[in-house]
N, C-alpha and C positions, 0 to 999 in steps of 0.2 A: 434578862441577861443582857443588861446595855455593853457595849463593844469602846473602846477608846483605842485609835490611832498606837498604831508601832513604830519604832524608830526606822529612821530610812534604811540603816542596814540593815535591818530584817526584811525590806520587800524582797528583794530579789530571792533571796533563802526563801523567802512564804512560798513566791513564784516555781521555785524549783523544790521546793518539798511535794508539793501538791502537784505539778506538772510533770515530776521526772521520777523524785525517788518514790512516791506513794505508788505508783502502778509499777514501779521496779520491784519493792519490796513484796508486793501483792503477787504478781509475776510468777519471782521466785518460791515463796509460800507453795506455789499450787504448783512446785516443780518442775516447773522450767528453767529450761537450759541457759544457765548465766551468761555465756558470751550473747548466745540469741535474747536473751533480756538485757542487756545492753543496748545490742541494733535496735531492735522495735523501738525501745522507749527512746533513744537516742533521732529516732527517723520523726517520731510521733512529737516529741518536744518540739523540733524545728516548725510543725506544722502549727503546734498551739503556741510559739511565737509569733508565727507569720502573721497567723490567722488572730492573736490580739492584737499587733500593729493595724490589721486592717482594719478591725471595730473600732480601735482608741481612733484613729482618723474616724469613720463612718459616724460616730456617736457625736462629735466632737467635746467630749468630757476632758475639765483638764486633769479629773483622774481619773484613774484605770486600778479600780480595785482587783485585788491576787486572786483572787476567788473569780471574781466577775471576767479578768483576763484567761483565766483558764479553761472556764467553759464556755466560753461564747469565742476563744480561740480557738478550740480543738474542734467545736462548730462549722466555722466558717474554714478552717485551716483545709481539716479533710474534703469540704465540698470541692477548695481549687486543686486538693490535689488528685482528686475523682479526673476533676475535668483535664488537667495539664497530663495525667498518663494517658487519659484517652486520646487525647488530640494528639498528642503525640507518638502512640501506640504504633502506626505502619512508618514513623519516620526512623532513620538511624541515631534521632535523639531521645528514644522512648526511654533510656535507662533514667534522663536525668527531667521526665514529663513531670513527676511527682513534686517538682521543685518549683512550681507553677507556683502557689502560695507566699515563696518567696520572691520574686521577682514583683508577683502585683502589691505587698509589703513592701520593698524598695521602691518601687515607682512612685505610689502613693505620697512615701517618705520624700520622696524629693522635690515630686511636685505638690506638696503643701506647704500652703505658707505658714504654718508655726513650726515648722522644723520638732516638734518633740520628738523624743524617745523612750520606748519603754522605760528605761530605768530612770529616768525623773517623772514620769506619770504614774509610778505605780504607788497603791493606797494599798499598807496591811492593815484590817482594823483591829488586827489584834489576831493571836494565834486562835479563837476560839471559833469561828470559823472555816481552820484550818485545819483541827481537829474536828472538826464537824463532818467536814469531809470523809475523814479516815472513819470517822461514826457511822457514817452515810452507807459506804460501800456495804459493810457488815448487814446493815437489813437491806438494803438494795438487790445484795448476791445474797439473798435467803435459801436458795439450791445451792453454795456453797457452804453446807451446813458448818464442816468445819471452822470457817471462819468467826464462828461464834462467840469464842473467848475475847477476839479482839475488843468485842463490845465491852469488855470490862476497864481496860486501863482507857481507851477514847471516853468512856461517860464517865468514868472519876476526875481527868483531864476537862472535861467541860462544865461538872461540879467545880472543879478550882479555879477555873478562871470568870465563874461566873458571881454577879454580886451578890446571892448568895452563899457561896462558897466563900468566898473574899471575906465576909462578915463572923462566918461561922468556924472558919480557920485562920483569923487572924495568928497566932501563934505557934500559928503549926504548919506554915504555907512551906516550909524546906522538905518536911520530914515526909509533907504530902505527895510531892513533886518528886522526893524518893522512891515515895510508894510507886509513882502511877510507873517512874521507871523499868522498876525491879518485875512490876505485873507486866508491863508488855515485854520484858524477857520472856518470862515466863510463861506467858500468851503465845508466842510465838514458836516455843518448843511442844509447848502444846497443840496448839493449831498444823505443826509438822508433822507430831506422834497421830494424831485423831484422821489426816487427812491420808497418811500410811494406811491405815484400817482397812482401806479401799482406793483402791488405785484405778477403777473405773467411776470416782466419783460425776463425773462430768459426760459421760455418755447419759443420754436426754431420749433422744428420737432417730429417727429414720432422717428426721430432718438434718442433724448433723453433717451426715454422710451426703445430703442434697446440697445442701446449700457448701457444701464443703469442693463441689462439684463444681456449681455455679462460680462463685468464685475464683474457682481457677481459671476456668472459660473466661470468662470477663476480662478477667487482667489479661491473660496472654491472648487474646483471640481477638479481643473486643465483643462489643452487641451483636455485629453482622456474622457472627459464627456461634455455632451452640457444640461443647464438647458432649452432651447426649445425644445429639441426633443431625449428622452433619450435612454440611450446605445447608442448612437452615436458621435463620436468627436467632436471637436469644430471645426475643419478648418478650419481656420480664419483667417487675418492678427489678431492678437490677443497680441500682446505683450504692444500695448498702454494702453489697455484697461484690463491689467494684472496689470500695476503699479496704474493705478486711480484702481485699488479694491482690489488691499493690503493694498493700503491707504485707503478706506473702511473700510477693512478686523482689521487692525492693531489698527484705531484711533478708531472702535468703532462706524462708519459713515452711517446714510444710504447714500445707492448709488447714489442717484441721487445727494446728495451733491456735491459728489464727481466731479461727471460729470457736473454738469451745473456751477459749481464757483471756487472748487479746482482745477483742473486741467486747467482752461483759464487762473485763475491767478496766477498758478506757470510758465504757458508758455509764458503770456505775460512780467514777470520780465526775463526770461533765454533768449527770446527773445532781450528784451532789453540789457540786457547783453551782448549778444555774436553781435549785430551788430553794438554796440561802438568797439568791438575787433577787428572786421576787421576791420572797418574804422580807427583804430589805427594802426592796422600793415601797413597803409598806411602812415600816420601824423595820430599825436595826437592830433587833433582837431576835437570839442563835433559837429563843421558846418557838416562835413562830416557826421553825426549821424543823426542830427535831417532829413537834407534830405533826406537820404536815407530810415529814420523811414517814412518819410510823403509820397513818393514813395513809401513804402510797404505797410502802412496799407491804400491805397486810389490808388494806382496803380496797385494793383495786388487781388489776392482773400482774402491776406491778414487769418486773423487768425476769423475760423466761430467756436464758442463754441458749432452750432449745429452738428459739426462732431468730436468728442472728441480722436475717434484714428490719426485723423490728426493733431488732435490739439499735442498732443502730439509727434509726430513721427516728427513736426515740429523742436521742442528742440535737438532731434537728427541732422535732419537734418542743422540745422543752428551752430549747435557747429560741425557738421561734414563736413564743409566749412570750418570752422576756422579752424581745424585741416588740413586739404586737404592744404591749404595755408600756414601754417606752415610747412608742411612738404614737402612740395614744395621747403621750403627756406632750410629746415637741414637736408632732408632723413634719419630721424632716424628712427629706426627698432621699438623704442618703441612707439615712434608715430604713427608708421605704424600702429601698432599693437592700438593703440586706435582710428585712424581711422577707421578700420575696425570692431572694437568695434561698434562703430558710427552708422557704417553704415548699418551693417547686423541688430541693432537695428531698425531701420530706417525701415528697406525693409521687417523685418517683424511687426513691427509698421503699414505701410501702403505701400505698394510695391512700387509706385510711387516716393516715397521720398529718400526711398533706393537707386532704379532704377535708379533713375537722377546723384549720388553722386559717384554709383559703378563705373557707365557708364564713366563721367566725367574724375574717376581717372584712369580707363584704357588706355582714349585716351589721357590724358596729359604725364602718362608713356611711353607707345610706342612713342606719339613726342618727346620726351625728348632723349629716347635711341637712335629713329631714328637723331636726331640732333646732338648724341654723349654727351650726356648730364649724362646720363644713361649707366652702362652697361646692355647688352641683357639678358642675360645668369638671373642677379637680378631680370631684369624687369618682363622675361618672369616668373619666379618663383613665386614674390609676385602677378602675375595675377591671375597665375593659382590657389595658394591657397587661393585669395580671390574669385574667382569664385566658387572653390569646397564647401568651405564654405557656397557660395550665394544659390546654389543647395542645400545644406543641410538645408537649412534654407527655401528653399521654399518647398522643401518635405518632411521634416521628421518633421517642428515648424506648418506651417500656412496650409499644407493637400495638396500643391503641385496645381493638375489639380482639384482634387475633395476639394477643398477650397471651402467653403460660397461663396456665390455671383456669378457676371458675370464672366465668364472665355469663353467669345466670340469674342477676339482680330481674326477681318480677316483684311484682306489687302483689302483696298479699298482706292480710293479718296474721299469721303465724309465728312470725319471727320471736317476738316477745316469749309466744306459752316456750317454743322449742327451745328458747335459751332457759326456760325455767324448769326442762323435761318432760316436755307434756310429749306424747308421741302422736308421730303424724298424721294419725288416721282419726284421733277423738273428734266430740263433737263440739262445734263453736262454742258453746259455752265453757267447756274445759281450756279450751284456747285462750277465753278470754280472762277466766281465772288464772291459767298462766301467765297471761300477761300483766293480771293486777301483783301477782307475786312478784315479776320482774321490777314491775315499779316499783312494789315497796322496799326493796333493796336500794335502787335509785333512788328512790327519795333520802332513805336513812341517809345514804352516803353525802348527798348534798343539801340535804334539808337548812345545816348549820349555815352555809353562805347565803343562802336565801333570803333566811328571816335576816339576818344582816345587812345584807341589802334593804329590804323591805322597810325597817325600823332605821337603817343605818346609824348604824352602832359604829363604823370604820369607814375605812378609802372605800367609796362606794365605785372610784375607775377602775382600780385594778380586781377588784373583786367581780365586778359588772363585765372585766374581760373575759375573765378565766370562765364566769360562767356562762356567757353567750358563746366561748371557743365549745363548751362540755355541751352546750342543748341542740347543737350544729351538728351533732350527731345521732341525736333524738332522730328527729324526723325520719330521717331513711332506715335508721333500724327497729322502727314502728311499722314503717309502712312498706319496708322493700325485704325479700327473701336469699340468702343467699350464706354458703357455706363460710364465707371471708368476711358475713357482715356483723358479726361478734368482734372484729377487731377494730370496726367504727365504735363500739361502746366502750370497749377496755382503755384504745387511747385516749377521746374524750373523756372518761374516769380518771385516767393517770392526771392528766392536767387539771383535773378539777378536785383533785385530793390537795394540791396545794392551798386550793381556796378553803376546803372543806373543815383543814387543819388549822388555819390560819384563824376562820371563824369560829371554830371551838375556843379556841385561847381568846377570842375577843368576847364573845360569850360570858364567860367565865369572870373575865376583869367586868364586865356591865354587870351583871348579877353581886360582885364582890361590892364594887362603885356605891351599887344599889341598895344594899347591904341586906339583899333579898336570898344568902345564901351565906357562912361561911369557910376559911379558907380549909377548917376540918372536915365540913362537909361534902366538901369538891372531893377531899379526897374519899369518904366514904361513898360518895357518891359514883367515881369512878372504879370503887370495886365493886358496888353494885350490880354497877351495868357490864362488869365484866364476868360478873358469876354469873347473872343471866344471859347473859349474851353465849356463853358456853354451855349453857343446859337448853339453849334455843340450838342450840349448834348442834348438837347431840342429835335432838330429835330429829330435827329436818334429815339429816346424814342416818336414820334409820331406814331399812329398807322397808319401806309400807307397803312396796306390793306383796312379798311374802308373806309379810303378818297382818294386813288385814284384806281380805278381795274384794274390793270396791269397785263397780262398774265403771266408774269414772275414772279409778287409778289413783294412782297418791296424789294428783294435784291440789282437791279441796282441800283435805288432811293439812298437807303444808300452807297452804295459803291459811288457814284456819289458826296451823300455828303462830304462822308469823301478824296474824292479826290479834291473837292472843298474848303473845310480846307486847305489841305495841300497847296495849290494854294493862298490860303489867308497868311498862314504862312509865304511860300518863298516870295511873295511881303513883307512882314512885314520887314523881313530882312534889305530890301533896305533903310528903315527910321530909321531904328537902327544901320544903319553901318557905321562907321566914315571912310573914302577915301580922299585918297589926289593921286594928280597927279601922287606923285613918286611910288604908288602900283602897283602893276603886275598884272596880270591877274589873276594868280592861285593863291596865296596868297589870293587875293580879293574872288573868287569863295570858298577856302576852310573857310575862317572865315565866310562868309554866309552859308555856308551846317553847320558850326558849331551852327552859332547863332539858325536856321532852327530848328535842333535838339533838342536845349533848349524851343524852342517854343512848339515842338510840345508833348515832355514831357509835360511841365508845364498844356499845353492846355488836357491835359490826366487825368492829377490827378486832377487838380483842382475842373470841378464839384462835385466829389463826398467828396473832402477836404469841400467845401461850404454846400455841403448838408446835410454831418456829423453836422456842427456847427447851422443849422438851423431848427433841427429834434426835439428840446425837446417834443414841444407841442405836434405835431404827431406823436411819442412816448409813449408819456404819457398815451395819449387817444386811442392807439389801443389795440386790447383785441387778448393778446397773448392767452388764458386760451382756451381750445379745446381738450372736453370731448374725441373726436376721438383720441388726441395723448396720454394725460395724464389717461382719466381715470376719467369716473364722479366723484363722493362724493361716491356713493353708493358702485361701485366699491373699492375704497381706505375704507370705511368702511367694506365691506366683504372681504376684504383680508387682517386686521389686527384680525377680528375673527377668521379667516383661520388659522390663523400666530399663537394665542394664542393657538388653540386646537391643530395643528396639528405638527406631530413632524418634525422635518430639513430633515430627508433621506424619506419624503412620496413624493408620485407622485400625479399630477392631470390629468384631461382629462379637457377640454373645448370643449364648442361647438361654441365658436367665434374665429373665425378667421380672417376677417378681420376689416379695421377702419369702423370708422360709416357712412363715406358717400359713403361706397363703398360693406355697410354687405348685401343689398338685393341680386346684383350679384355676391358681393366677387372679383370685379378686382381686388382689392386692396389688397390681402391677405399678410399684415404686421402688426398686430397687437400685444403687447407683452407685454399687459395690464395686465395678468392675473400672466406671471412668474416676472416680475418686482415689483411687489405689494407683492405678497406673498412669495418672494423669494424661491418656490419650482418648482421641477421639474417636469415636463411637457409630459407627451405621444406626443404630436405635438403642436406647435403653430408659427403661423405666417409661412404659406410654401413656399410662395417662394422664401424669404429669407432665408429659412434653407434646402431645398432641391434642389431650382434649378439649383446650381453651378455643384454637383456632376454627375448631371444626365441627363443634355441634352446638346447636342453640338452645340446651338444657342439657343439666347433668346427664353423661351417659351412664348407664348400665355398664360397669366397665367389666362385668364380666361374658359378655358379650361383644370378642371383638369383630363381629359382624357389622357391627356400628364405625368402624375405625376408616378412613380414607381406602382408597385402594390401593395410594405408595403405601402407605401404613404396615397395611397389610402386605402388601409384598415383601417390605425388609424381614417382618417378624416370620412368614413363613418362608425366607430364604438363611434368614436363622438359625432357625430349626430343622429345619431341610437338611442345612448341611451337619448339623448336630445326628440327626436320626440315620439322614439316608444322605451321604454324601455323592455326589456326580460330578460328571466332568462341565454338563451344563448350570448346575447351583454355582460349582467353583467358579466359571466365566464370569457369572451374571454376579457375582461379590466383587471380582476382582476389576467389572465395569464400576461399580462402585466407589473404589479407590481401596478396597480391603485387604490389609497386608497383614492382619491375626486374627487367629478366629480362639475366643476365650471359653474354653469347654468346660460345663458343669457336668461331670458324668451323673450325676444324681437327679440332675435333667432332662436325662437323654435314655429311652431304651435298648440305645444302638450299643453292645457290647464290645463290638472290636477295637474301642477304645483303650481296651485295657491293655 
């Protein structure tokens, strides 16, 4: 699908289709409030202005493709307006901190000497990109099931504008362009009616209500304040969850807006965005996209709107590959310099995302010097100050060691079996079966770019990025244990699914080239491996410890299976592969590990590509809504009473702590019902999300709050104190405090006189 140049009046229209009205339209879809879908997008477009002015300077390209300006502006846009509300947060100029993007956009502009402007540097190569985009979001929001019809008029739209299409509808190009009209009418009352069905589509987790929390705090408080647990910082990866609550903060929003719809669908379009870019700084064809799109969002962890700091930190990271690869290709210092923008965004976004990109560009520089590529003396320089940097950003932004959360990275071999489900007590060899299991998914997943490299078949640079950013995160989730360290694998995966996709479709063309396969058989070749990929799928997803008792547990069983897949694939090979007399041996043996690879992808992605498409109804009909994350009626009714009498700097106390199905013994203590509703500040809630990082050097037993500090413990038993047994001495020792509500669960509390 080759791209050709659009007329100059269509950039600007590409620019604002894809910048403004595509997450307007998405927006309102998921029913949101029009005037409020105006603000956001109207606040958000200024920033992915800014923030392309500032790459079009930084890159120094003298274009600025519509696509490539969007994502790598809403990138760089939101990091200065993270920074400009903070720094300007305790001054009387905090309303207008967010505007920070624009002002370093003006300066830029003035003090450079080509004087350009957006609208003479921008490049459309054509709407088929721009449709890509609108394609993009539809698998990217795969939890927003309804969105699913859209995928029908966006892929007839990229059939027609593609040289295929062009060839096959030469006579029919009006009536098609009719068509694709009429369907996304159509699509779109649909996607209204289906999304109706359930109107708690979008409740995820406990995480909502957390990070819905966070958020708020952030914007209005800053770092040096935590609206769960006051007079005490936030330490936090905290920077994602700063931009979703200026955007809050700015539009006017409640938070939770923010969080469950703004912020998946600004990162599923920058998403879409930035991974048409790399697959263009390869060839400029939309094939390389869509697979690589359908590899991400069905290959990998893909984009979950229940974790909104990753959601976010994702944008960073995917535009801070694209930059990594560019700069790969010009070593420019100002690159550098937005790369590392990028990335220190990123790493305090969500450490993992950072982690994998920092990691990535250090070992690509040292090869590069060591190969003479680089000199030493640079390399060692820009390391060291991105590392000092990274240090700065991990102690003095996000709280360092006394950060929120787990900070229990040991060294162990476990990690591997436990992501594969081996339970924690088996014995080492079960472990290690788990961990050969975990590999063979890794490998499936990235095997394609490998052998492409190896044999190179393709851009052996931008390939050789993507997969030194993806093995940057091997290491430590081999060898280091820790509840967060599944998310060093998911992001690395995310970023190496563009490579993964990319190598399939080049795969494909060498094998066609070769004429070691034909164009019929790719395609029976990819139903193949999608039937089996789906009957491999099955079984693994069968519960083996009920139906068979194996002392070991189901781990050999599944590794068994998945090594019996692979045993099915490589035979596949042999009926897919065209041979004549005069081939060689090694030639024959490398186009079969090649074909091998394509199978065993395809057999990867596929069921959960099939599953996506076959979910409406059991969507429809499941009941996301779960008083334990959100918050009965009563609750959300007593905390807008709360809201009406009481003033913004009051504090409360509660006597709930944890969710519902865990308040008799409190294992569960994550609840953060009470500061998300009422937007005020909190003596303690939810502990051991807010105190356990700082204060014990291995996961605690959180049912056990014997383990908890002795302030700790003092707030939650002055809590409950005055819940149970109220006195004149609890009353003093709250109102030393600064406690001016006390939030009463009676279903918490034994004390009757309540009523």
């Amino acid at each position: 699908m080759q791209l050709t140049k659009a007329p100059k009046s269509l950039r600007l229209l590409g620019f604002l289709n894809t910048g403004f009205l595509l997450p307007f339209y998405l927006l309102l879809l998921s029913g949101f409030p029009t005037i409020d879908a105006v603000r956001v997008c109207s606040m958000i477009f200024v920033q992915i202005v800014a923030g392309a002015i500032i790459w079009m300077h930084a890159s120094g390209s003298q274009d600025l493709d519509v696509i490539e300006g969007v994502g790598f502006g809403l990138a760089i846009g939101s990091i200065f307006t993270v920074i400009g509300h903070q720094l300007f947060l305790p001054t009387s100029f905090k309303s207008f901190g967010w505007l920070l993007p624009v002002l370093v956009a003006l300066v830029i502009t003035l003090f450079s000497s080509s004087g350009r402007t957006l609208r003479k540097s921008l490049v459309l190569n054509d709407f088929s990109s721009t449709i890509f985009v609108a394609f993009s979001t539809v698998l990217t929001l795969k939890q927003w099931w309804w969105l699913l019809p859209l995928a029908l008029p966006t892929s007839l739209a990229l059939f027609v504008l593609s040289e295929t299409g062009r060839n096959t509808l030469t006579k029919f190009v009006k009536p098609t362009w009719a068509m694709v009209a009429v369907l996304f009418l159509v699509a779109t009352f649909v996607m209204v009616f289906l999304r109706q069905l359930n109107f708690d589509w979008w409740i995820r987790s406990w995480d909502v209500v957390y990070h819905e929390s966070k958020s708020f705090s952030i914007a209005n408080f800053g770092p040096n304040e935590n609206i769960s647990l006051i007079d005490y910082p936030m330490n936090y990866h905290w920077f994602g969850n700063a931009w979703i609550g200026t955007i809050s903060l700015v539009s006017e929003l409640p938070p939770w807006l923010s969080i469950a719809q703004v912020a998946p669908v600004y990162s599923a379009i920058a998403i879409g965005c930035l991974i048409i870019k790399i697959c263009f700084l390869i060839e400029e064809s939309v094939n390389f996209a869509i697979i690589s799109l359908i590899v991400f969002a069905f290959g990998t962890g893909g984009v979950s709107p229940a974790n909104p700091p990753n959601v976010v930190a994702m944008i960073w990271s995917f535009a801070g590959l694209a930059v990594l690869i560019i700069y790969q290709k010009n070593k420019s210092n100002r690159v550098f310099i937005v790369f590392s923008l990028l990335g220190l965004a990123a790493f305090s976004g969500k450490v993992s995302a950072g982690f994998i990109l920092i990691s990535g560009f250090f070992i690509l520089e040292f090869f590069n010097a060591i190969q003479g590529r680089r000199e030493l003396f640079k390399t060692t320089l820009r390391c060291a100050g991105l590392i000092a940097f990274t240090f700065c950003s991990y102690f003095f932004i996000i709280g360092g060691p006394s950060r929120l959360g787990n900070n229990t990275f040991k060294l162990s071999y476990k990690g591997p079996g436990i992501t594969f489900g081996v339970d924690p007590n088996r014995n080492p060899i079960i472990f290690l079966l788990g961990a050969i299991g975990t590999s063979i998914t890794l490998v499936s997943l990235i095997l394609t770019m490998v052998l492409v490299l190896i044999f190179k078949l393709s851009n052996t640079q931008v390939l050789l990025t993507i997969l030194t950013v993806c093995i940057s995160a091997f290491v430590p989730f081999y060898f280091l244990i820790d509840d967060g360290m599944i998310y060093f694998l998911s992001n690395s995966l995310n970023l190496a699914s563009i490579g993964s996709g990319v190598a399939l479709v080049t795969i494909f063309r060498f094998l066609l080239k070769e004429k070691q396969i034909t164009q019929s058989k790719i395609y029976l070749l990819a139903l193949l491996a999608a039937l089996s990929g789906t009957v491999i799928d099955f079984l693994l997803n069968i519960n083996w410890r009920e139906t068979i008792n194996y002392r070991g547990g189901p781990t050999p069983i599944l590794v068994l299976i998945q090594l019996f897949a692979w045993f099915i694939y490589w035979i596949a090979t042999k009926f897919f592969f065209i041979s004549s007399s005069s081939d060689k041996s090694k030639p024959r043996i490398k186009n079969r590990v090649l074909m091998f690879s394509c199978i065993s992808l395809i057999a990867l992605v596929a069921p959960r590509f099939i599953n996506n498409f076959t979910s409406i109804e059991r969507q429809a009909l499941r009941d996301y809504s779960s008083s334990r994350f959100i918050g009965s009626t009563e609750v959300n009714l007593a905390s807008d009473w709360l809201r009406d009498r009481s003033n913004p700097d009051d504090v409360l106390a509660t006597n709930k702590f944890c969710i519902s199905k865990a308040a008799v013994t409190c294992i569960d203590p994550k609840y953060f019902g009470v500061s998300s509703t009422t937007q005020r500040q909190m003596l303690i809630e939810g502990p051991y999300y807010v105190v356990s990082g700082p204060h014990f050097s291995s996961q605690p037993n959180v049912s056990d709050e014997t383990k908890y500090p002795g302030w700790v413990k003092e707030r939650l038993d002055l809590s409950r104190g005055f819940a149970d047994k109220p006195n004149a001495e609890i009353t003093a020792k709250l109102r030393e405090y600064g406690v001016d509500w006390f939030y009463l669960f009676k279903e918490n509390t034994t004390n009757r006189n309540w009523e």
